[in-house]
KELUM-905157 format. One record per residue (C-alpha): residue in one letter; x, z, y. Coordinates in steps of 0.5 Angstrom, whole numbers, plus 500, padded with zeros to 3 digits. Layout:
% KELUM-905157
+---+-----+-----+-----+
| r |  px |  pz |  py |
+---+-----+-----+-----+
| A |   X |   Z |   Y |
...
+---+-----+-----+-----+
This chain:
% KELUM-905157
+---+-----+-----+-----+
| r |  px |  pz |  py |
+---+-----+-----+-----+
| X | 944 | 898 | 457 |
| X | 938 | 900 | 461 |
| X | 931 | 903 | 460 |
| X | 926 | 898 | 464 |
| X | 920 | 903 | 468 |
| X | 915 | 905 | 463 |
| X | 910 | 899 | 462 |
| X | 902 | 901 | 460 |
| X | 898 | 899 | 454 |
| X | 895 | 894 | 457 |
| X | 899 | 891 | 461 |
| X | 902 | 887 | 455 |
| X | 895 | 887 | 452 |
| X | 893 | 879 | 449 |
| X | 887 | 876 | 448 |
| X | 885 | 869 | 444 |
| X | 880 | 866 | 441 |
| X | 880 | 859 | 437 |
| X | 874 | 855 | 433 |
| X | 875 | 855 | 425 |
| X | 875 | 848 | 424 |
| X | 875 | 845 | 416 |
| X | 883 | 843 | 416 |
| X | 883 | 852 | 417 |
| X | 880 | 853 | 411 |
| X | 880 | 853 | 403 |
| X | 876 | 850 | 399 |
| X | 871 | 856 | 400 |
| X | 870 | 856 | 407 |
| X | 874 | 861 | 409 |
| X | 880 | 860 | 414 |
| X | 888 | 861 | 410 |
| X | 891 | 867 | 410 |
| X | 896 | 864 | 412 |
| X | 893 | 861 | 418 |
| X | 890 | 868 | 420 |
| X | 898 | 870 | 418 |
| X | 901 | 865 | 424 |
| X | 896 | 867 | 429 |
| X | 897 | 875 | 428 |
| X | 905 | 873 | 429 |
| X | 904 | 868 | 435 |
| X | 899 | 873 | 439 |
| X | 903 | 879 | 437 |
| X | 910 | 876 | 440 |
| X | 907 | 875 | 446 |
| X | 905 | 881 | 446 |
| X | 911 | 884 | 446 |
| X | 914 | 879 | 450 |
| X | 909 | 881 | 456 |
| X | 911 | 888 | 455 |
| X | 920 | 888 | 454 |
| X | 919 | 882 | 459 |
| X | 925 | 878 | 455 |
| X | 925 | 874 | 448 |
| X | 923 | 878 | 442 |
| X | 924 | 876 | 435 |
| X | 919 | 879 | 429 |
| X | 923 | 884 | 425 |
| X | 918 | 886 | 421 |
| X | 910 | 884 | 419 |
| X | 907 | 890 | 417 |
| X | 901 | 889 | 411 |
| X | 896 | 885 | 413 |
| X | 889 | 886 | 409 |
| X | 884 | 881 | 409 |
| X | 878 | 886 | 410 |
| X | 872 | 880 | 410 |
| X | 873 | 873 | 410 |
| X | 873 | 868 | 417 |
| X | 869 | 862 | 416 |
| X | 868 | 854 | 418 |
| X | 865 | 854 | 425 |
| X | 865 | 863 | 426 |
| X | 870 | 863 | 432 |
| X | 876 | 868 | 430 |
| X | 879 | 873 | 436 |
| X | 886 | 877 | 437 |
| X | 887 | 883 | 440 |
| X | 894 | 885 | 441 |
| X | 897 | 889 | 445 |
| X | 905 | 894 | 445 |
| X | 902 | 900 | 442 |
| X | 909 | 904 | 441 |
| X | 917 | 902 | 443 |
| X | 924 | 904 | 441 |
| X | 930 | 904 | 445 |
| X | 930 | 895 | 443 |
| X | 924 | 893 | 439 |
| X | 916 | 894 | 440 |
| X | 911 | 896 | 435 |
| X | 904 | 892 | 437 |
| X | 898 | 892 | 434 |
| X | 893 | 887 | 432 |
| X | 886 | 886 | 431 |
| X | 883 | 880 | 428 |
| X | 875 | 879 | 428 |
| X | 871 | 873 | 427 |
| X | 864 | 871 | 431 |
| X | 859 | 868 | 429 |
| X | 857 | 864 | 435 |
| X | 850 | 862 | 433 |
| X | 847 | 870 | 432 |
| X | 853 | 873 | 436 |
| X | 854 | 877 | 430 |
| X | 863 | 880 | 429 |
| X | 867 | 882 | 424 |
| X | 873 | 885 | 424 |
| X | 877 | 882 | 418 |
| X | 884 | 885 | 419 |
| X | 889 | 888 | 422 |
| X | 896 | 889 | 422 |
| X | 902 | 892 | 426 |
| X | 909 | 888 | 427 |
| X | 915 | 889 | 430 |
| X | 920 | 886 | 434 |
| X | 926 | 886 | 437 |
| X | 928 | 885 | 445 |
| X | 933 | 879 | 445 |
| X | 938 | 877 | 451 |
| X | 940 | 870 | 452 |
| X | 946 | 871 | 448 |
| X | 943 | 874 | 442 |
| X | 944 | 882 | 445 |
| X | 939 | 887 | 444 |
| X | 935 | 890 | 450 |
| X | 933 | 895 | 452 |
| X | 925 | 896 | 453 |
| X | 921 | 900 | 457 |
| X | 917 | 905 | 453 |
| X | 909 | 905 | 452 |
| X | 904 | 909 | 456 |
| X | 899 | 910 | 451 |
| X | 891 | 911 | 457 |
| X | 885 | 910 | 452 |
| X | 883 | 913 | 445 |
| X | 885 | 908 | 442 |
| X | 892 | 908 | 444 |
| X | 894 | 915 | 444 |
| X | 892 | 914 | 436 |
| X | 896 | 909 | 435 |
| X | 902 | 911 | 439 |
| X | 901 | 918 | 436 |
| X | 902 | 915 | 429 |
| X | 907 | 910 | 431 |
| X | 914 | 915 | 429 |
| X | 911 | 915 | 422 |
| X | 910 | 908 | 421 |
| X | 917 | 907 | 424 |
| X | 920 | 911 | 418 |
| X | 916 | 908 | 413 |
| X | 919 | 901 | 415 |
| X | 926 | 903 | 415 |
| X | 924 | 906 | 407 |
| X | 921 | 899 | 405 |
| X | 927 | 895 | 409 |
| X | 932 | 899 | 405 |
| X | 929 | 897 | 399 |
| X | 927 | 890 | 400 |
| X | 935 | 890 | 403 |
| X | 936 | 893 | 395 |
| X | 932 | 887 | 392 |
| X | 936 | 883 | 395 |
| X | 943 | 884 | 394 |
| X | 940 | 885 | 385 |
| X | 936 | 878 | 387 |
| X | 942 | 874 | 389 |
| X | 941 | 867 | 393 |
| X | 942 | 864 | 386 |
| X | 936 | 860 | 383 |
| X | 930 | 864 | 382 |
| X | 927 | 859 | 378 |
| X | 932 | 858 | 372 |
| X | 932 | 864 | 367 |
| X | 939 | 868 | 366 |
| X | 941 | 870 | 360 |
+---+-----+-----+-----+
């Protein structure tokens, strides 16, 4: 297994807008958290396609903090792009900003990283090239990306122990 030629930044940078329409809120409003959810999954998974240039799947979602809310008629905007890659996954980072339309006023309402692991056609994990971190930002990013990796492999170790205590068995019924 290979490395690929080391990709920039912004080559795998994605951008997508989408109008908040009423089936995208609640009862407030605001847009679902859940929609918010899918969109980051959805941008981010190109994201990272673009830059290992084959199929990925999500291994991880990093917390994803609802800073300010998305309401009905403001338009929501992704910015994602691979901020860091291991030998078979890449991190990716995304910001979520909502506009309002009428006074052009944005805001930033979350932001959150995931990782995907680099599949080929048999279910194999690939080799992705590395990230070349350009402006400030990236180099941030990149700089804190080995940290964020350590603490992901600690909190999947204890979902991982959550489980195996938990069981498949019903969540629902009450043991004795």
């Amino acid at each position: 297994m290979s490395r690929k030629a080391a990709k920039f930044c912004r080559e795998s940078r994605t951008i997508r807008t989408s109008l908040v329409l009423p089936p995208d809120t609640n009862n407030y409003g605001t847009m679902f958290g859940g929609r918010v959810m899918f969109h980051i999954d959805d941008i981010a998974a190109i994201a990272a396609t673009r830059h290992a240039r084959t199929s990925v799947v999500t291994a991880s979602t990093d917390s994803v903090d609802f800073l300010n809310p998305i309401r009905n008629g403001q338009t929501v905007c992704l910015e994602a792009f691979a901020s860091w890659a291991h030998r078979t996954s890449v991190e990716v980072f995304v910001k979520v900003v909502a506009e309002d339309m009428l006074s052009g006023e944005r805001t930033v309402c979350a932001t959150s990283f995931l990782t995907f692991v680099a599949l080929d056609i048999n279910g194999e994990k690939q080799m992705v090239p590395e990230v070349i971190p350009e402006t400030e930002l990236e180099k941030f990013l990149f700089a804190g990306a080995p940290e964020r990796a350590r603490e992901r492999l600690a909190k999947r170790e204890q979902s991982k122990d959550l489980a195996e205590r938990f069981g498949a068995g019903s969540l629902w019924h009450q043991h004795p």
